[in-house]
C-alpha positions, 0 to 999 in steps of 0.5 A, spaced: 024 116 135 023 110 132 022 112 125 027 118 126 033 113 127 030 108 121 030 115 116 038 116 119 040 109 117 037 110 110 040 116 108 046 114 112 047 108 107 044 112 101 050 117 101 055 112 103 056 113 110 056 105 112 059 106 118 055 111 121 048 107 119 051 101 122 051 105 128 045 109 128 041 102 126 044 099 133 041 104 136 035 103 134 035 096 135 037 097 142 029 100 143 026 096 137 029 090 138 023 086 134 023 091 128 026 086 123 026 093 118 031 094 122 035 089 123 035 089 115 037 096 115 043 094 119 045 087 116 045 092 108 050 097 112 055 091 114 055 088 107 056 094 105 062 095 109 063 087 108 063 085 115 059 079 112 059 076 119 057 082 122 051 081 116 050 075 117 048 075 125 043 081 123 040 076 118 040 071 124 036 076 129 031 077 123 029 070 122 028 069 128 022 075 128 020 073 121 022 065 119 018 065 113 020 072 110 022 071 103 026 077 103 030 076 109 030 069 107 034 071 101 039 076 104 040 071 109 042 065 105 046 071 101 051 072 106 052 065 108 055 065 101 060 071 103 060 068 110 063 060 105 057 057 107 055 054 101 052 047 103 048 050 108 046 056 103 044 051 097 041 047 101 035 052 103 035 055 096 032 049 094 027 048 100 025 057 097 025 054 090 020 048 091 016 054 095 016 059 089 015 054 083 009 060 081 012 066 083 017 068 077 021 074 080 022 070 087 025 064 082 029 069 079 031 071 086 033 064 088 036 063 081 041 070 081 044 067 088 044 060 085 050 063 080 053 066 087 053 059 089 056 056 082 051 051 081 049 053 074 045 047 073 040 050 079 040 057 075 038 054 069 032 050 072 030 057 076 031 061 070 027 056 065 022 056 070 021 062 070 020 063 063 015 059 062 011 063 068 013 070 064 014 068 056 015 075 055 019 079 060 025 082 058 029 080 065 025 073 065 028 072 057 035 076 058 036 071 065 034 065 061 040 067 055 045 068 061 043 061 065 043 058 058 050 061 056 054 059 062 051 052 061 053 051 053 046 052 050 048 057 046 043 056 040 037 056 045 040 063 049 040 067 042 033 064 040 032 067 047 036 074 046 032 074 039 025 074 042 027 079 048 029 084 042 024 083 038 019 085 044 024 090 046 029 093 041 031 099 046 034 094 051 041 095 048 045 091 054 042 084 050 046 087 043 053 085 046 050 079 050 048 076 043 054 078 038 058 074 043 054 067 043 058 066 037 062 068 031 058 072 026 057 071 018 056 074 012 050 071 012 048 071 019 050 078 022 045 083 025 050 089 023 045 093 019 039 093 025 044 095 031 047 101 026 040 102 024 039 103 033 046 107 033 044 112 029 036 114 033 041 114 040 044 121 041 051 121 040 052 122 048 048 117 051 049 111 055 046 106 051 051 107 046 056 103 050 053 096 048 050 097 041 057 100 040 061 094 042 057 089 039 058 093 032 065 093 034 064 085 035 061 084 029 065 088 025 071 084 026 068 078 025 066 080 018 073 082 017 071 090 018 077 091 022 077 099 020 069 100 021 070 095 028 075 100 031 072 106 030 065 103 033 070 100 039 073 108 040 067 110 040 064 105 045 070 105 050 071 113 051 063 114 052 064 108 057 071 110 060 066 119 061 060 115 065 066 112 069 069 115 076 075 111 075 083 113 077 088 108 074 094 112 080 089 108 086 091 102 083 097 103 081 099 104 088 096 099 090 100 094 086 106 098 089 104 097 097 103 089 095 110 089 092 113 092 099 108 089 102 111 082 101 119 084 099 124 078 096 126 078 103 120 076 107 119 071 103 126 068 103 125 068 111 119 065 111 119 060 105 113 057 103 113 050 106 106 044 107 102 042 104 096 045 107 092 046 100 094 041 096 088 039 093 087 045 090 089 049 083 089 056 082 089 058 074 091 066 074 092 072 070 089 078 067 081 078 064 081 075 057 089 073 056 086 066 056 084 062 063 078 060 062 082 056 056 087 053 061 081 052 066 078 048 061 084 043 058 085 042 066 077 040 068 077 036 063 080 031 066 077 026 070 081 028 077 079 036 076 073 039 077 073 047 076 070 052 080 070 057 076 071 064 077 069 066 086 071 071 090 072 066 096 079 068 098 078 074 096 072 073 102 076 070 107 082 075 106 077 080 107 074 076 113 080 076 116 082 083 116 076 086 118 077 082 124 083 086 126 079 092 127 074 095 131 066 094 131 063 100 127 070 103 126 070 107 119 074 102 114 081 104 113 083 106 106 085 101 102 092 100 102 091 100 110 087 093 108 093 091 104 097 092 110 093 089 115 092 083 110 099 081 108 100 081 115 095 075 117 096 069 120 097 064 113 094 057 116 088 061 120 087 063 113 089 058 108 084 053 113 078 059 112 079 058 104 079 051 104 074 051 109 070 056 104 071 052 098 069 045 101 061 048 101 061 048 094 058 041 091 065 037 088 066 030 085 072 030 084 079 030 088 082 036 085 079 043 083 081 050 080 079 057 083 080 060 076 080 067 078 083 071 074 085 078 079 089 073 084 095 075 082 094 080 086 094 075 092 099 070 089 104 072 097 098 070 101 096 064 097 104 062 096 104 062 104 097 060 106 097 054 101 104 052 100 101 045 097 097 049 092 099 049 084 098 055 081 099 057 074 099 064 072 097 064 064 101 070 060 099 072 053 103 077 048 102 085 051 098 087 045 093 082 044 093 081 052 090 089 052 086 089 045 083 083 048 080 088 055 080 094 050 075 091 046 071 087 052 065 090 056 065 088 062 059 089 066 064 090 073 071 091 074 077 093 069 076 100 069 082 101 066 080 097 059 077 103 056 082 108 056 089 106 052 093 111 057 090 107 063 090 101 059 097 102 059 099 103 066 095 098 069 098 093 064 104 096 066 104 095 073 101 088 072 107 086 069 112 089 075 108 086 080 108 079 076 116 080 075 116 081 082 113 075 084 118 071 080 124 074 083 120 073 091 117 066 090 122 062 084 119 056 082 113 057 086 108 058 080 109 056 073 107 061 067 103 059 061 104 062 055 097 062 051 100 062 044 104 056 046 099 053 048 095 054 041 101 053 037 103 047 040 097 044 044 100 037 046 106 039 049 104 044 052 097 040 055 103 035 058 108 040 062 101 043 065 098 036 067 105 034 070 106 041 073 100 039 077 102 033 078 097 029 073 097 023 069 096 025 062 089 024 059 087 025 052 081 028 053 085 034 055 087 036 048 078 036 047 077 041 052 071 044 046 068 038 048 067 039 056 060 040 058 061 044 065 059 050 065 063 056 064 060 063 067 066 068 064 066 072 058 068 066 054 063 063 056 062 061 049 069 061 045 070 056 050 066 050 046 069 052 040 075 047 037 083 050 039 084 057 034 089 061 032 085 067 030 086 072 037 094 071 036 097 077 033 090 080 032 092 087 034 095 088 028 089 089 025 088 096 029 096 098 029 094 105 028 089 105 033 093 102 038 098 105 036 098 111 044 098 104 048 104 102 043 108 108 046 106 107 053 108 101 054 115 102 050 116 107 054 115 103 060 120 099 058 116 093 054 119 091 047 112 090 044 109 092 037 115 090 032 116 086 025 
């Protein structure tokens, strides 16, 4: 009966019925309560709900069946990260990573949750140590480049992705990483290669995808603007084939969160406290230039960054899945946006901040640098009236090149087709007009170019927005040696430029379908 109950809950969670496993696995654990499988089974069912706290007690009821389990012991520490355990969940990853330092797959384990915990100089250490035990391995060397790369150490990350393509040219997800460490140059370029590798591929496999982007990269870099966007279309429709993906889902998710929280709400109840003081939120669509303001701002000595992290995210979602009944199907999503607009605002607001205390902070201030909590902007302007939020806006046209021509490894599904880069972009901006006219003067807006072509006013009025005394090290953000897990992870040691503005002129015609849906849309873009 055992094994029957075990094999439902697998299939169950293999064809998506989270649910339903959960159910099955509690049943199996009613007769089995020492099956530390089992428990197992049921924590992955729970996470896939993302009933983390329900995860989080299964993992509790495996360790004490199996103390020393490896496998349990990094599930476990993995959803004390969702749960914001952070301090408890570094903690014992360094007690695994001091029993692993022979076993390379288990430092390379330790050093994936590190990166979950944003302690980035632990990431590295596990990652290079794992190197040195596997000097060959493809996923050894291509996790040692991402800890580099998010570390600063772009000459030593290329050095890494050169070997692994040189040992295994067939992994073509390292072309992108490598073409995005810096830019490239007549004399330095791996065009000629990655053409070489395109054409071997059939025209309709995945793996076209990556090699097509860094050729679209390297083109551009080289000044190549019409062989850049032949590659970039090309890689961007294969992408968007291999996606299930419909733009209207989230088109009508945006428009529940603008009823949800209506001008009239919010002007009944104000934001008013200043629960969250402590704390900067730095927001906008990817790749429109947060990580640039994140690193203006953690360059001064009284903000640290926290980076990109799901802890708001986590306690909204905590917070609403404990309004509904154990085991219960989770409701669809803009039921879930409902729910959560309607949660308690200091419970959830003490619950963030409770998260991010786990992370290991120096200083006084910290930013939460995630770009899509503009979808949240009502519940942090009520959980955490004291905050500072800083929304950061760019040009529509070089806002959605700059996604159009960007691999994600995870999320934007809207960035590779024009049409639904369109109205996404469009949806994005009636939500962000719709924050302006519910939260007037709760957020400041920051406009990139401004703060390219005129750098020192623009640094002034963002440390007064948050009530920082000027320091000039602001103005060298290049210079800051923390570290940065984003996809500008390396434009961000570069100097101020002015390269990416009004670079969408350079594929006008390309463009020119997005161009007409946001003019239909009512946006004034693609003159002069």
């Amino acid at each position: 009966m055992a094994s029957v109950l075990f094999s439902e809950a697998q299939r169950l969670i293999e064809t998506g019925r989270f649910a339903a496993a959960a159910r099955s696995a509690r049943t199996l654990l009613a007769d089995e309560p020492s099956l530390t499988e089992g428990w197992l089974l049921l924590a992955l069912a729970e996470q896939r709900q993302q009933r983390f706290d329900a995860m989080l007690a299964a993992l509790r009821s495996a360790l004490r069946l199996q103390p020393t389990n490896t496998t349990v012991l990094l599930k476990f520490r993995e959803a004390q990260l969702y749960c914001g355990l952070g301090a408890e969940a570094r903690t014992g990853l360094a007690a695994l990573e001091r029993g692993a330092q022979q076993d390379a797959r288990l430092l390379t384990a330790i050093a994936n949750l590190y990166t979950a915990a944003g302690a980035h100089a632990d990431r590295l250490r596990c990652a290079l140590r794992a190197l040195e035990l596997a000097p060959t391995d493809r996923s050894m060397l291509a996790n040692a480049a991402a800890a580099e790369t998010a570390c600063g150490l772009i000459v030593e990350a290329e050095a890494h992705l050169d070997q692994l393509l040189a040992r295994y040219p067939q992994d073509y997800g390292s072309y992108y990483r490598r073409s995005v460490l810096r830019r490239q140059t007549p004399e330095r370029n791996h065009v000629r290669g990655m053409s070489t590798r395109l054409a071997e591929l059939p025209v309709d496999s995945a793996e076209i995808v990556p090699l097509c982007f860094a050729l679209a990269k390297e083109c551009e870099d080289l000044g190549a603007h019409l062989q850049a966007g032949a590659f970039l279309q090309r890689g961007a429709a294969q992408r968007r084939r291999n996606l299930s993906y419909g733009v209207a889902d989230d088109e009508h998710a945006l428009q529940v969160i603008t009823g949800q929280f209506s001008t009239e709400r919010l002007a009944a109840a104000p934001p008013s406290g200043t629960r969250g003081a402590t704390a900067i939120f730095v927001m906008g669509l990817p790749r429109s230039g947060t990580t640039l303001i994140d690193r203006i701002l953690s360059s001064h000595s009284a903000v640290q960054s926290l980076g990109e992290i799901n802890d708001l995210a986590y306690a909204i979602i905590g917070q609403t899945y404990a309004t509904l009944e154990t085991d219960s199907a989770p409701p669809a999503r803009t039921e879930l946006i409902r729910r959560a607009a309607h949660l308690d605002a200091a419970t959830l607001g003490d619950d963030y901040l409770r998260r991010v205390a786990g992370y290991a902070r120096n200083r006084p201030r910290f930013i939460d640098k995630t770009p899509w909590n503009f979808l949240y902007l009502g519940l942090i302007a009520l959980a955490l009236p004291g905050a500072r939020i800083i929304h950061v806006r760019r040009d529509p046209l070089d806002s959605c090149f700059a996604l159009y021509k960007t691999l994600f490894r995870d999320g934007s599904p809207y960035s590779y087709d024009l049409q639904d880069l369109a109205r996404y972009y469009l949806a994005y901006h009636r939500l962000m007009e719709h924050w302006r006219r519910a939260l007037p003067g709760r957020f400041l807006d920051v406009d990139y170019e401004r703060v390219v072509l005129s750098q020192q006013p623009a640094t002034r009025e963002l440390l007064d927005w948050c009530g920082l005394p000027f320091e000039p090290q602001c103005l060298e953000f290049h210079l800051n040696t923390a570290p940065a897990a984003t996809a500008s992870a390396a434009q961000v040691r570069e100097p101020l430029h002015a390269r990416s503005i009004g670079n969408w002129r350079h594929y006008a015609a390309l463009l020119e379908p997005l161009i007409e849906a946001l003019r239909a849309g009512g946006l004034d873009v693609g003159g002069g």
